[in-house]
MARLUMPA-435332 format. One line per 2 residues: their letters; for each residue x, y, z of C-alpha. Coordinates in steps of 0.2 Angstrom, whole numbers, plus 2048, in hexadecimal, padded with zeros to 3 digits. Example, Ala and Ser with C-alpha at 12.3 -4.5 7.8 and 13.67 -1.06 7.14 Angstrom:
REM residues 2
AS	83E,7EA,827 ~ 844,7FB,824
//
This chain:
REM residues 339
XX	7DE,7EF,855 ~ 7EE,7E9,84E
XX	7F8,7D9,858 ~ 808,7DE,85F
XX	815,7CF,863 ~ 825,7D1,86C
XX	834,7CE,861 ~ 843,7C6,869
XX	84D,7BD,860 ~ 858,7C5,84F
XX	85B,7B4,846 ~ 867,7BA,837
XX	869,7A9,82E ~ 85B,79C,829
XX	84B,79D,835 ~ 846,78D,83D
XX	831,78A,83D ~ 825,77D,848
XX	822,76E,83D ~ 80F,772,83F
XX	813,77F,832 ~ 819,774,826
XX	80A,76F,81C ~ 806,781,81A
XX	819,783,814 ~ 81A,774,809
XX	809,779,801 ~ 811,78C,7FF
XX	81F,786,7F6 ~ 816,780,7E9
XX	80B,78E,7E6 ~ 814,79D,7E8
XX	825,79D,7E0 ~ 824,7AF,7DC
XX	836,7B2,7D1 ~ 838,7C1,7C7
XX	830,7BB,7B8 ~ 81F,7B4,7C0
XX	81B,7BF,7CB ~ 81B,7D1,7BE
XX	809,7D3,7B8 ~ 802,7CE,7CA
XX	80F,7D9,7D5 ~ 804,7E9,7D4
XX	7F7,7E6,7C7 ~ 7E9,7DC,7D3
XX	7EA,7EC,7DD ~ 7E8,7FB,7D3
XX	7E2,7F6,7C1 ~ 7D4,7EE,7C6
XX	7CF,800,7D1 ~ 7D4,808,7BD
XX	7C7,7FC,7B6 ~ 7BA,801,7C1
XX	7BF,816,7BE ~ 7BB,813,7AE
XX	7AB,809,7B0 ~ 7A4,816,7BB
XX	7A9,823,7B2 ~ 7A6,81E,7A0
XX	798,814,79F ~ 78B,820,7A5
XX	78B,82D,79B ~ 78E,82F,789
XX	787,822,77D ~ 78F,812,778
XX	79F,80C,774 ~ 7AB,814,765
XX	7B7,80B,759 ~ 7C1,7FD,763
XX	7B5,7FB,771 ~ 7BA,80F,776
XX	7AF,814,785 ~ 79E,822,781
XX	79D,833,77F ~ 79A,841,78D
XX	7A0,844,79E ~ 7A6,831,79A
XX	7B3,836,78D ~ 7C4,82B,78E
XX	7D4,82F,78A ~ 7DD,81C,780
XX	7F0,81C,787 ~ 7FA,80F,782
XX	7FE,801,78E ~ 7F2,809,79A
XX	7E1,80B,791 ~ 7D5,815,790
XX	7D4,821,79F ~ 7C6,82E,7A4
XX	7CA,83F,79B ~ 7C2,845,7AB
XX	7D4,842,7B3 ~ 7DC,84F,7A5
XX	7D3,860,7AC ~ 7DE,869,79E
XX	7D7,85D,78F ~ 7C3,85B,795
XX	7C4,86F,794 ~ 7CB,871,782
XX	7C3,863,77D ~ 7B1,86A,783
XX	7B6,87A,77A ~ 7B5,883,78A
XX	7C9,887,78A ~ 7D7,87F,795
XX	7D1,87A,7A5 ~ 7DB,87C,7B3
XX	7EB,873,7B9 ~ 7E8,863,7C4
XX	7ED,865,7D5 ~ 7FB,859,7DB
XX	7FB,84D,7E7 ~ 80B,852,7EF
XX	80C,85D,7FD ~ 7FF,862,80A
XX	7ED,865,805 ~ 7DC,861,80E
XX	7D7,84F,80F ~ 7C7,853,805
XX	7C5,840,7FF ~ 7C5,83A,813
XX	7B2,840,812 ~ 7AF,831,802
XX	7B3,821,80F ~ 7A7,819,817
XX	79F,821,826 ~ 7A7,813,831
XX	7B8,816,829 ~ 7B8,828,82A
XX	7B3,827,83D ~ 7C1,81E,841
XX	7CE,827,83B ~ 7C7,837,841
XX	7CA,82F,853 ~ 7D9,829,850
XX	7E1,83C,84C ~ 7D3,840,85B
XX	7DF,837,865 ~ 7EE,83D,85F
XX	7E9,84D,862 ~ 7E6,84C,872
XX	7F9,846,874 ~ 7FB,858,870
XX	7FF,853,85E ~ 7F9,85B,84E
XX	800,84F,841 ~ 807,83E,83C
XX	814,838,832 ~ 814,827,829
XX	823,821,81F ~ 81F,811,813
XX	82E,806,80F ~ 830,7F5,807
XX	835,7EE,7F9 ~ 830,7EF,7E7
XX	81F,7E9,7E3 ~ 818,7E7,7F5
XX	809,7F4,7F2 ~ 812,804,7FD
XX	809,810,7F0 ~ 7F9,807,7F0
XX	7F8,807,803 ~ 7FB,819,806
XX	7EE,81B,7F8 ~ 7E3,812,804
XX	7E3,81B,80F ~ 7E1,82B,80B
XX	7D4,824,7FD ~ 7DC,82C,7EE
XX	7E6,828,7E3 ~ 7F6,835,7E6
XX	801,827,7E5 ~ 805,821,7D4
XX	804,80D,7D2 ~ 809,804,7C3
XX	80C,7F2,7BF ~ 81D,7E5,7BB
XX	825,7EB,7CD ~ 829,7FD,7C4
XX	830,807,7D0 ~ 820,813,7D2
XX	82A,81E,7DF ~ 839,823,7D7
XX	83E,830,7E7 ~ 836,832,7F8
XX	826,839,7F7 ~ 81A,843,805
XX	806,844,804 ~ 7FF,84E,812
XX	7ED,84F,814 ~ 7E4,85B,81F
XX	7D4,858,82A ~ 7CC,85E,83C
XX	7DC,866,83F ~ 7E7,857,83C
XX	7F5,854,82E ~ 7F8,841,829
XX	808,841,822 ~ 80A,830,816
XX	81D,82F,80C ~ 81C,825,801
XX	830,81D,7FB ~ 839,813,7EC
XX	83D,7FF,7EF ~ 84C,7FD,7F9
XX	853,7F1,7EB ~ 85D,7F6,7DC
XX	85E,7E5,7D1 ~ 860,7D6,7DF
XX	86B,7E4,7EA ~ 865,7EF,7FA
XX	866,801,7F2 ~ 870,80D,7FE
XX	86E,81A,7F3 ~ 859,819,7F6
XX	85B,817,808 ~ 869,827,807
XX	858,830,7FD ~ 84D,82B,80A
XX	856,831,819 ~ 85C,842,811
XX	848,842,80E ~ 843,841,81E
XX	851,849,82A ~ 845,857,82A
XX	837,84F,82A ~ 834,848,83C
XX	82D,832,83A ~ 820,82F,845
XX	81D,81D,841 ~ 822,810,833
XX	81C,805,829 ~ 824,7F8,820
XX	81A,7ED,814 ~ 81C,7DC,80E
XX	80E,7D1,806 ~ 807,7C2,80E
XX	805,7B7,800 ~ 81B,7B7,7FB
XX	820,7A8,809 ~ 833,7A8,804
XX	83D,7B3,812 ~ 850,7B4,80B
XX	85F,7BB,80E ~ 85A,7CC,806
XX	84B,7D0,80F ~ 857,7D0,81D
XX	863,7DA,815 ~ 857,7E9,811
XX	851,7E7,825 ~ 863,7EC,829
XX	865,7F8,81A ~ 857,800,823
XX	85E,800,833 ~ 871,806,82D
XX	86A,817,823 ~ 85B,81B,82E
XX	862,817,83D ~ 85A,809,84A
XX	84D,816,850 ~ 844,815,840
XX	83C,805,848 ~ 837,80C,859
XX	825,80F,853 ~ 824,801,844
XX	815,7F6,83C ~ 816,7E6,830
XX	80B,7E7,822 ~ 804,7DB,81B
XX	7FD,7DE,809 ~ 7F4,7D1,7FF
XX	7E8,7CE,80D ~ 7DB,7C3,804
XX	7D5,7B3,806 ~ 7DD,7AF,7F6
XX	7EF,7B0,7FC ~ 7ED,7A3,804
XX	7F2,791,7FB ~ 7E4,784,7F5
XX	7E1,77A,806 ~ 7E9,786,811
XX	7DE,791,81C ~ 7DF,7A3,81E
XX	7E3,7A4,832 ~ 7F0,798,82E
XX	7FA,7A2,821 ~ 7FA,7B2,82C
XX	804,7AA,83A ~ 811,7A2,830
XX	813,7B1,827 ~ 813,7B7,83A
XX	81F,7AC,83F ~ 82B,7AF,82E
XX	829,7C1,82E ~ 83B,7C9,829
XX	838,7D7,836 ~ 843,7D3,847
XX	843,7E3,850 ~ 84C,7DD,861
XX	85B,7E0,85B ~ 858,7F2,857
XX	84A,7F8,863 ~ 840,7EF,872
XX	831,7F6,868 ~ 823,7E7,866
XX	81F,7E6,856 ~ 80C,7E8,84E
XX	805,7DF,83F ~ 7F8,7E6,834
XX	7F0,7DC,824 ~ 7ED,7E7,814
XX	7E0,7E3,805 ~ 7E2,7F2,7F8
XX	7DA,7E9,7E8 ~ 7C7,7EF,7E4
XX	7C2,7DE,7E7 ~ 7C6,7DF,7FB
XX	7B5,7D9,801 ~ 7AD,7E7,80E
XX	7A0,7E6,81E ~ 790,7EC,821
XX	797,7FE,823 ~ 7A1,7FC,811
XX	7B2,7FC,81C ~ 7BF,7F1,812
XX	7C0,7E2,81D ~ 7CF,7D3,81F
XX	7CD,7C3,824 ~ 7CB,7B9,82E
XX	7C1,7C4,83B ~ 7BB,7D0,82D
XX	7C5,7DF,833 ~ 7C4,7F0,82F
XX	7D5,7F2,828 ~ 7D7,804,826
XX	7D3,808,837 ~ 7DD,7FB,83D
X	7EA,801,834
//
């Protein structure tokens, strides 16, 4: 299960740390000094284009013959569409252009992901996966509850589309790389199983340039005035040590528009979950509590609430157990469920 830690002290200038933290901090320095300019390609693209690269393996390189001009993927069911600055992407994707082009007319119109719409893909997780979340909303209906809505916030580049696409284990959430803002206006998914309706909205960064945006937050809490929050998530990635005035700032952004309810029932995400977050010489356990202990998130001041903490891996190459669940370190945990 998640760790929940009290929160009771709001520190709104520099935070002090133990000195047995500071080889871990020294070491951090040197590794992650994630400015604007460094940090673009690697933001969302270890996330979601490696998940692309494997669509298109799976998809075009079984049927079909060999490659075309320029390394083009085969033939057949594994036919791909070349776009600039994206590649080539499975023409199974385009409904409307398999169909003409298999002289069988237009096909029909793709179905999108907004709205409410069963949760067909819930049935493709792992057995393990599936059974926990089943029991989860098990549980939630025996509260007398038929659904559960999630609202993802953070800022830009934190992996809030990839984590809802996650967890409903499609991809509705569109994910692109260089910190684009992949979620222009707040945006619902809803997916439908054994009676229960998981709600996940999915939101813009909270930044415009190096400023809090009131104008996002306004969009966001026109979005959901009638649209009840059960439980937030606000995501931030484990392997970015610096804490700075501005991660504060969009806390109390948050807090102003939304209101100091919004983090009655809140989780800290952590994405990036790997072993690989963590700097040469610095082990795994060690960077999770000083990202802990740094974390931007001090709820006393708002809510008595104590305040969970969930690791999140959401690149293909999050390693899995025996069960093919998508595990974290260090204790190999399940992280979906978890979630």
């Amino acid at each position: 299960m998640a760790e929940y830690h009290d929160e009771h002290d709001y520190v709104s200038g520099e935070e002090e740390y133990e000195e047995e933290d500071a080889d871990l901090l020294d070491a951090a320095e040197g590794v992650n000094e994630f400015s604007e300019e460094e940090g673009l390609v690697d933001d969302e693209i270890d996330e979601d284009a490696d998940d692309d690269e494997d669509e298109v393996a799976e998809q075009g390189g079984g049927a079909g013959g060999g490659g075309g001009a320029g390394g083009a993927p085969g033939g057949g069911q594994g036919q791909m569409l070349y776009i600039p600055g994206l590649g080539y992407i499975p023409l199974a994707n385009f409904p409307g252009l398999a169909g003409a082009r298999g002289g069988g007319g237009p096909g029909a119109a793709p179905q999108q992901p907004e709205g409410e719409r069963e949760w067909a893909s819930l049935s493709e997780l792992p057995a393990a996966t599936q059974e926990g979340l089943l029991n989860a909303m098990q549980a939630v209906q025996e509260d007398g509850r038929s659904e559960l809505r999630l609202l993802v916030l953070g800022k830009g580049g934190v992996g809030k589309s990839s984590t809802i696409n996650s967890l409903l284990n499609e991809r509705c959430a569109n994910v692109t790389a260089f910190q684009q803002d992949t979620a222009p206006r707040p945006t619902e998914y809803s997916r439908k199983a054994r009676g229960f309706t998981l709600h996940c909205i999915d939101t813009p960064s909270l930044l415009d340039q190096d400023n809090v945006s009131d104008a996002k937050l306004e969009a966001i809490a026109r979005f959901i005035r009638e649209r009840p929050v059960d439980a937030v998530l606000y995501l931030d990635r484990l392997d970015s040590w610096k804490i700075d005035t501005l991660d504060r700032k969009v806390l109390e952004g948050i807090t102003r528009v939304l209101g100091p309810g919004i983090w009655a029932n809140a989780v800290l995400g952590f994405t990036r979950a790997s072993e690989s977050s963590a700097p040469a010489g610095v082990e795994f356990a060690a960077l999770r509590d000083v990202r802990r202990a740094r974390r931007p998130l001090r709820l006393a001041a708002w809510s008595d609430a104590e305040l969970a903490v969930a690791l999140i891996e959401n690149s293909s190459r999050c390693p899995t157990n025996e069960e093919g669940e998508k595990v974290v370190p260090p204790a190999s945990t399940p992280w979906i469920v978890d979630l």
